[in-house]
N, C-alpha and C positions, 0 to 999 in steps of 0.2 A: 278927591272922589275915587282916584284909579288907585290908587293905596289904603281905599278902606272896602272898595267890594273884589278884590284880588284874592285876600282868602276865601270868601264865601265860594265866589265860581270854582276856585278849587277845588272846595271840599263839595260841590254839589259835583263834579262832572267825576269826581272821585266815588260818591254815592253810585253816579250814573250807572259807570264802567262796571263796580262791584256788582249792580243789580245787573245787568247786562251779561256778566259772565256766571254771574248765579242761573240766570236764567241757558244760557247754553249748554251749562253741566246737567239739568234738568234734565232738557230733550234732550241731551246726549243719552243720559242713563236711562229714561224713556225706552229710546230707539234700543241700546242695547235689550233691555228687558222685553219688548216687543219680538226682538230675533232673537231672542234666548227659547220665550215661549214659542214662539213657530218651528223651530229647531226641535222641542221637546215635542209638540203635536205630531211633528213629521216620525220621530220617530217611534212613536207610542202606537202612529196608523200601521208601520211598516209591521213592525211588532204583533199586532193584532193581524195583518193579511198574514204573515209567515205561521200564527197560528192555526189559522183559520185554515190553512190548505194541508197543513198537517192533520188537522181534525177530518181534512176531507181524503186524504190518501193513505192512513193509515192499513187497509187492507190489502192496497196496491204492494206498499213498502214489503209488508210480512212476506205475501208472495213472491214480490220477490227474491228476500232472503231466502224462501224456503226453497223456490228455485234454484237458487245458487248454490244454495247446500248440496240440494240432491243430485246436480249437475257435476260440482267436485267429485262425493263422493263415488257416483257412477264411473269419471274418469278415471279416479286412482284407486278401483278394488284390486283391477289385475297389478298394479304396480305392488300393491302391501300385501297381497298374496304370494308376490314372487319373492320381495322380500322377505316375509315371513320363514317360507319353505328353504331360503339357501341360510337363513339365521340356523335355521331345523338343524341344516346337514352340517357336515363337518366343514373347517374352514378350508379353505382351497389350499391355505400353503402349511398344510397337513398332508403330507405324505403318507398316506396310506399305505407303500410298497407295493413293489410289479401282483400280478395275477400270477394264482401258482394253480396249474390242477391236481386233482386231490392227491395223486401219485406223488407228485413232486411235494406236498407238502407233506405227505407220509415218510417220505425217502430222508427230508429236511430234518435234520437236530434230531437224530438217530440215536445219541448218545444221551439225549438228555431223558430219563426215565419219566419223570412227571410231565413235561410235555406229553410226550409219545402216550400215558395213559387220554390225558386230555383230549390229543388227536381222537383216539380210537374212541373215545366218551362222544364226542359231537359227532363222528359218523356214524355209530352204531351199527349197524348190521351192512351197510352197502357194498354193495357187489361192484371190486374193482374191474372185476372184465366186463362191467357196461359203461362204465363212466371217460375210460378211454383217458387223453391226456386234453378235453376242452378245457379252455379256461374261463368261459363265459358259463354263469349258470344258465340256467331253463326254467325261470318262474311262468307259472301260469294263472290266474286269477281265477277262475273255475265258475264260484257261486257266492251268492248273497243271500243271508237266512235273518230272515224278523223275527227274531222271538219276543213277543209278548205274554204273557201270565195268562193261561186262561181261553189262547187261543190257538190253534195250531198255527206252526211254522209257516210264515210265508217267505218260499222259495224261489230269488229269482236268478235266472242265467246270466252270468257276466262275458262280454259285457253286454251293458245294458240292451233290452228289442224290448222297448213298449209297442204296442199295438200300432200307434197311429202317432205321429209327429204332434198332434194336438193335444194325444192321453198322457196323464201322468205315469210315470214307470208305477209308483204304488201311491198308495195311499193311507196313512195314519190317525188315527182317531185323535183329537186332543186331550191334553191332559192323562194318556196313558204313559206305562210303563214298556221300558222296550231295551232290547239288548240288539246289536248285530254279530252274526258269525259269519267269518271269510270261510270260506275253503280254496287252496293251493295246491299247487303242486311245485316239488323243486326236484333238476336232474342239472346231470353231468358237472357240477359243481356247487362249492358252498357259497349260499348270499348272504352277506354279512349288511349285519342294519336294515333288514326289510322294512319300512314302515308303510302308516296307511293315512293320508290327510285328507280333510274333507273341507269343501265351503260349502255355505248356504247366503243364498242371496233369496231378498223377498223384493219385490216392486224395485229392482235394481240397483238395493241400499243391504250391503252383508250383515247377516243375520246373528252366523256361527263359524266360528273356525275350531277343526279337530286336527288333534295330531296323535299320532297313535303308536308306538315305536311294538312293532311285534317280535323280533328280535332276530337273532342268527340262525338259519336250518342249514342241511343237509341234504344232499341228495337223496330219496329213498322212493320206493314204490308206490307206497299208498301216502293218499293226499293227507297234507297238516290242515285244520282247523283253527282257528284263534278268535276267542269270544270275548267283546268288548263289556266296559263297565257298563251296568246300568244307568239309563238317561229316562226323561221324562219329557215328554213333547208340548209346547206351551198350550195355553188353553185362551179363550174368549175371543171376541169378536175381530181383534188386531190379529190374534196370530191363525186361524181361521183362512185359507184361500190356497194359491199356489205359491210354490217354491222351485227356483231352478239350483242347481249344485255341481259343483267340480269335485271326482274322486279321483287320488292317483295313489300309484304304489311303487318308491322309489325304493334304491337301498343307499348304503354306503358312499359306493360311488359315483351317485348322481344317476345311477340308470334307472330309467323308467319303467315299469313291465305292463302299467297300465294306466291311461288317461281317457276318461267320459265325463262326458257332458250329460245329464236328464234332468227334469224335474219330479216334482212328488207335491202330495195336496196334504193341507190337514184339514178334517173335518169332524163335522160333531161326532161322528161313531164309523164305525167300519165299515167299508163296501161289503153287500154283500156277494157272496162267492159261489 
């Protein structure tokens, strides 16, 4: 008897075991596939909240950015202005040579004929018993003229006296045409490199940078003039309001002869006068 149901119980408790671990591998895989999907819901919710609050701060964001823009660039106009103007001037380890007054460069390379007309060509008429042996010229920045086409000259005193801390120095109609003319003066020596640079700043983001090289004078009596290209002033509803602006007038050697601060407005037409 024990010799002939010995294989049977075998092969059943062999059945058993088989169905038995079949059945474990199931709910195993089950269970995995249950935490696979909850793992995928979880992060499909996250996915959808991370959307959903982008959809809701999206103006926030902008403004911010825009904030941040306009906050750099406010920070670093004076920095790329200063930079700009010593890019402008000559390099520092350019030697320009000492200061000579005009005698001593009359006196200087006496021999050499083409020189000496060149001297006498840039001085022109000056009268050596007033210029003495300074060696510092005497620029003076005088006046400021708006020509526009059509309208007379607006003339204003340098430097700048608007009326009231709150008035603009002038005012520009947009979309016209407009030229500026300096008027100066130079004594007791010659200023080599005068120029004239300008900024414009609008809502405290720069607008315009000029630079303007007017060239080498001479001391003389009656004032130089120097009239800029023609520009045209923007137009529409952005460029429209106030403006403030930095002008200076350096030369060569880094000297300054004039620095102001004003503002100025554009508007649809002319102030009347």
């Amino acid at each position: 008897m024990s010799s002939s149901h010995g294989p049977c119980t075998a092969a059943v408790g062999a059945v058993v075991t088989c169905c038995s671990a079949a059945k474990d591998e199931e709910e195993q895989r089950q269970r995995l596939q249950g935490t696979a999907e909850t793992e995928r819901g979880r992060a499909e919710e996250e996915c959808s909240s991370a959307a959903a609050a982008e959809q809701e701060q999206p103006v926030e964001a902008v403004g911010r950015k825009l904030s941040e823009a306009s906050l750099c660039a406010t920070t670093n106009t004076h920095e790329e202005e200063t930079e700009e103007e010593e890019a402008a001037a000559p390099p520092k380890d350019i030697d320009l040579g000492p200061r000579l007054s005009i005698k001593e460069q009359l006196d200087k390379d006496k021999d050499d004929e083409s020189l000496s007309r060149w001297k006498e060509q840039l001085l022109g008429s000056v009268d050596l018993s007033t210029v003495g042996e300074t060696l510092e010229p005497d620029v003076k920045i005088t006046r400021l003229s708006i020509l526009s086409p059509g309208r007379p000259d607006m003339v204003l005193p340098l430097p700048a006296e608007p009326k009231s801390s709150k008035e603009p120095w002038f005012t520009l109609k947009e979309g016209s045409a407009y030229r500026l003319k300096f008027t100066f003066s130079v004594a007791d020596n010659i200023v080599s490199g005068l120029r004239y640079t300008n900024t414009v700043w609008k809502a405290g983001i720069r607008v315009d940078s000029t630079k303007e090289m007017l060239g080498t004078f001479s001391p003389q009596a009656e004032p130089y003039t120097y009239l800029t290209p023609e520009e045209i002033t923007p137009s529409g509803i952005f460029a429209r309001g106030s403006y403030s602006a930095r002008t200076k007038f350096v030369d060569d050697d880094r000297k300054c002869y004039l620095e102001m601060n004003y503002t100025f407005d554009i508007r649809r037409d002319w102030t009347s006068t």
